[in-house]
N, C-alpha and C positions, 0 to 999 in steps of 0.2 A: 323819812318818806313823807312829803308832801300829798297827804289826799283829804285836803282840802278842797272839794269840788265846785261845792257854792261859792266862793270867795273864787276862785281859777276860773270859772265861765261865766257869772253874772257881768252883764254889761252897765258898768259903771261907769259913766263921760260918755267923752264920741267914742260912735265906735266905726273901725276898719273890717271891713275882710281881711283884708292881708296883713292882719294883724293876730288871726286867732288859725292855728294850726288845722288841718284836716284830721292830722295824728295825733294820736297820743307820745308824749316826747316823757311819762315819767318814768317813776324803777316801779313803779305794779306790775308783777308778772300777771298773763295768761291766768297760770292753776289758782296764783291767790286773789284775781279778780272775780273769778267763779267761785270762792270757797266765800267773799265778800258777798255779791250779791247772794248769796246762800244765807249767810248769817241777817244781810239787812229786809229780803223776805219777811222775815219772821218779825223783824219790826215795823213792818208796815201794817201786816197783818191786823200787829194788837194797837199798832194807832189808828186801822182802817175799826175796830172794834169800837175804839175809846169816841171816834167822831160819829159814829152811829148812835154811840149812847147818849153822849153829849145833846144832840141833836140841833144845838143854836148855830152852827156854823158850817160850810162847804167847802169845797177845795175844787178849783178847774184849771187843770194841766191842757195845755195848747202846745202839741205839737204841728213842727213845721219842718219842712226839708223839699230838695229835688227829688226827684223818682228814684228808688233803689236806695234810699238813705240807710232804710231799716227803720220806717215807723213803725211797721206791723209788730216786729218780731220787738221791738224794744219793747211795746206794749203787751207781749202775749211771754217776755223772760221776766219783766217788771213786775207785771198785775196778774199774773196767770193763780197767783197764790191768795189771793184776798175774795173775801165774798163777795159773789156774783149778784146776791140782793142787796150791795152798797156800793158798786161801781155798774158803772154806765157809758159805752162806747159810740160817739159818734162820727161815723166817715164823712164828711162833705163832700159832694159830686156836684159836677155842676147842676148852677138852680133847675128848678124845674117850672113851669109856667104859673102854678099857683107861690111858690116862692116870689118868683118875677113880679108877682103883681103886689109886693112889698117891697118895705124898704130891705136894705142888703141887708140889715140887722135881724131883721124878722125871725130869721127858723133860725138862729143862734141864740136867741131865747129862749125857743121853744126849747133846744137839748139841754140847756142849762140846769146842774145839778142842785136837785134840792137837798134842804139843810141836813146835814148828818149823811150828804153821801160825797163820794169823789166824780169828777165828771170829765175824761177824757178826750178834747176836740183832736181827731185826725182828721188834719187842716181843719181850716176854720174862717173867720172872718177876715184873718189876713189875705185868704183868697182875691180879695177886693180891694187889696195895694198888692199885689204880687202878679199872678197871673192875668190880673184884670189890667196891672199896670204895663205888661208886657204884649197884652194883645186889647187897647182901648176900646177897640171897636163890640167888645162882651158887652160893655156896661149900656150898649143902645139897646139889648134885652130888658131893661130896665123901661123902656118907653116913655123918660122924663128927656132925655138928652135927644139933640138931630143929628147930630153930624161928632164924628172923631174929633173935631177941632175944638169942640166944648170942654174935653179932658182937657185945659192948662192948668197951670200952677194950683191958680187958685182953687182948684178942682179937688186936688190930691190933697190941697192944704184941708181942706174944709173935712176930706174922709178920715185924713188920718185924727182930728178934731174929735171928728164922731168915734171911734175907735178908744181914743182916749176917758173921753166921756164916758160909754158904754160901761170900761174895766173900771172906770174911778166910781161911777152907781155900782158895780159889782161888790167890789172891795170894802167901798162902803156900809154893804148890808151883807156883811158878813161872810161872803167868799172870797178864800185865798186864790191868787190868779200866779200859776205857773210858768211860762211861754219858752218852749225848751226849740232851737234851730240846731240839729244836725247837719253839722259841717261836713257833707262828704267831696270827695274832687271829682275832678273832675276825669281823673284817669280810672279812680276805684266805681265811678260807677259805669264806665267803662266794662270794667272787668263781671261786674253781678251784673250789666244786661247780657254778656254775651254768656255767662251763667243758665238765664235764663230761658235764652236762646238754644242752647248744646244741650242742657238737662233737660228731657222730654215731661217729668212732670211739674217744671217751670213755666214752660211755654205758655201756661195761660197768663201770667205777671205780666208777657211781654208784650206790647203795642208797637206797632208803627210809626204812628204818633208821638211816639218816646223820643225817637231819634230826632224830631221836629223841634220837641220842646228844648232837647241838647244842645241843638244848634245853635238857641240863643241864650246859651249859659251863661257869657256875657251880661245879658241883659238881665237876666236874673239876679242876679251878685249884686247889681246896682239899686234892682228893687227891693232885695231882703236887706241891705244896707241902708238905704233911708229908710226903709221902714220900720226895721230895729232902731235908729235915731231917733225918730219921731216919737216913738211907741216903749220904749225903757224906762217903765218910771220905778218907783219904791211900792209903790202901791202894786202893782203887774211887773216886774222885771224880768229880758229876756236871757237867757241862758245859752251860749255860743258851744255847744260841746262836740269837740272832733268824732266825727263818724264813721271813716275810715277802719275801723277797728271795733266791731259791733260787740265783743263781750268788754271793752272800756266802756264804751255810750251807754250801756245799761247801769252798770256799776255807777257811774260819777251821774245816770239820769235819777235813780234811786234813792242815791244819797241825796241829791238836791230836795226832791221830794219830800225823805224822810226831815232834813234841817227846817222846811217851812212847814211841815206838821206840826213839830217838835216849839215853834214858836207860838201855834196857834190856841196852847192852852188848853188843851183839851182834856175834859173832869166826866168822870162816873158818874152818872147823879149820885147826891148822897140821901140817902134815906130819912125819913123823918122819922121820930121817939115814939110816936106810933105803930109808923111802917115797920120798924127795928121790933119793937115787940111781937106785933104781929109774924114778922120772919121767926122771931123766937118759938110761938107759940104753935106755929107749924111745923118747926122744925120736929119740938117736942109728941107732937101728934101721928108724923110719921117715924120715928123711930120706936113708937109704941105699939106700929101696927102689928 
């Protein structure tokens, strides 16, 4: 059984859409995908421990997806077990005027996790090749540009640049950068809006506006594909994992997570001949009490 997950969704070369599944196509069942994420919990857990202790280094997972993917839930079957004083959830909504009056990079700084913690963007700075790419006329919020016609090439070349830059200073001083796109189709999320829709206490998930942004799922496909081109490096690589099937997306999001933990080295402090004594000599003090 192939569950090899980092190695099956990292995007390495070019990459397609129509090259990476919505489904899940292995033999992992259902019960033993749940008994999986059950067992790999508990490893996160004591590496989510070991990076707190450590404290020289970070970890920032970027998720990305169309509406109805399952970022929430991936994130609350993922991280619901790890402490809540070492992770840290941030939702990006569109900017808000004091944002506007920065660069687009601005308040993605500010949530950026510090050292010894994990730092989860729901969505994120790719907002600004994605959505922004599919309605240009957002980034005149920004008040550097006049007119939609300023977004050509050279435009998008220059963001995805900065984007690059940003993750390569990250990487650099010591955060691991995750970037996980749930693949869902376009008929499955079909089925969770009308979900949302029929189940009475759904209905607040669901927008009007939803069905707007559906309509140019086309054009989306096109945006999250140059932009995972651009933006795939060694340093930040992004991770294509079928969504369609929400208890696979957690399992194979998990492990991924857990494999770039696992590389990051992360150590106990170790005690100084001092400190060691001193633990001895307390020790000895309370069990005399």
């Amino acid at each position: 059984m192939d569950l090899d997950f980092t190695d099956n969704f990292m995007v390495d070369g070019k990459f397609s859409m129509k090259d990476y599944s919505t489904e899940y196509e292995g033999k992992l069942s259902k019960d033993d995908g749940k008994k999986m994420l059950a067992e790999e919990q508990e490893k996160l857990r004591e590496l989510q421990e070991r990076l707190y202790s450590d404290g020289s280094k970070s970890i920032l997972i970027v998720l990305q997806a169309m509406d109805a993917a399952g970022k929430d839930s991936l994130i609350k079957h993922v991280f619901g077990g790890v402490n809540p004083q070492g992770c840290t959830v941030t939702s990006f909504k569109t900017p808000n005027d004091k944002e506007y009056a920065h660069d687009f990079l601005w308040r993605h700084y500010l949530a950026l996790p510090e050292k010894g913690k994990i730092g989860i963007f729901n969505r994120s700075h790719y907002e600004s090749v994605l959505v922004c790419k599919v309605h240009p006329e957002y980034n005149l919020s920004e008040k550097v540009w006049k007119d939609v016609d300023d977004f050509d090439n050279e435009f998008w070349k220059n963001r995805y640049e900065s984007i690059r830059n940003f993750e390569k200073h990250l990487a650099d001083n010591g955060t691991t950068i995750i970037k996980i796109f749930l693949n869902v189709s376009q008929k499955e999320q079909k089925e969770r809006f009308l979900d949302r829709i029929n189940e009475e206490d759904k209905n607040w998930k669901f927008s009007s506006a939803d069905l707007a942004e559906r309509a140019l799922w086309k054009d989306y496909m096109n945006a999250y594909q140059e932009a995972i081109n651009e933006t795939s490096k060694d340093y930040a690589p992004w991770f294509v994992i079928p969504a369609d099937n929400k208890w696979f997306t957690r399992v194979a999001a998990i492990q991924i997570i857990i494999d770039a933990m696992e590389k990051m080295d992360l150590k106990y402090p170790e005690l100084s001949e001092k400190e060691t004594l001193a633990l001895e000599d307390a020790k000895k003090e309370l069990e005399s009490e």
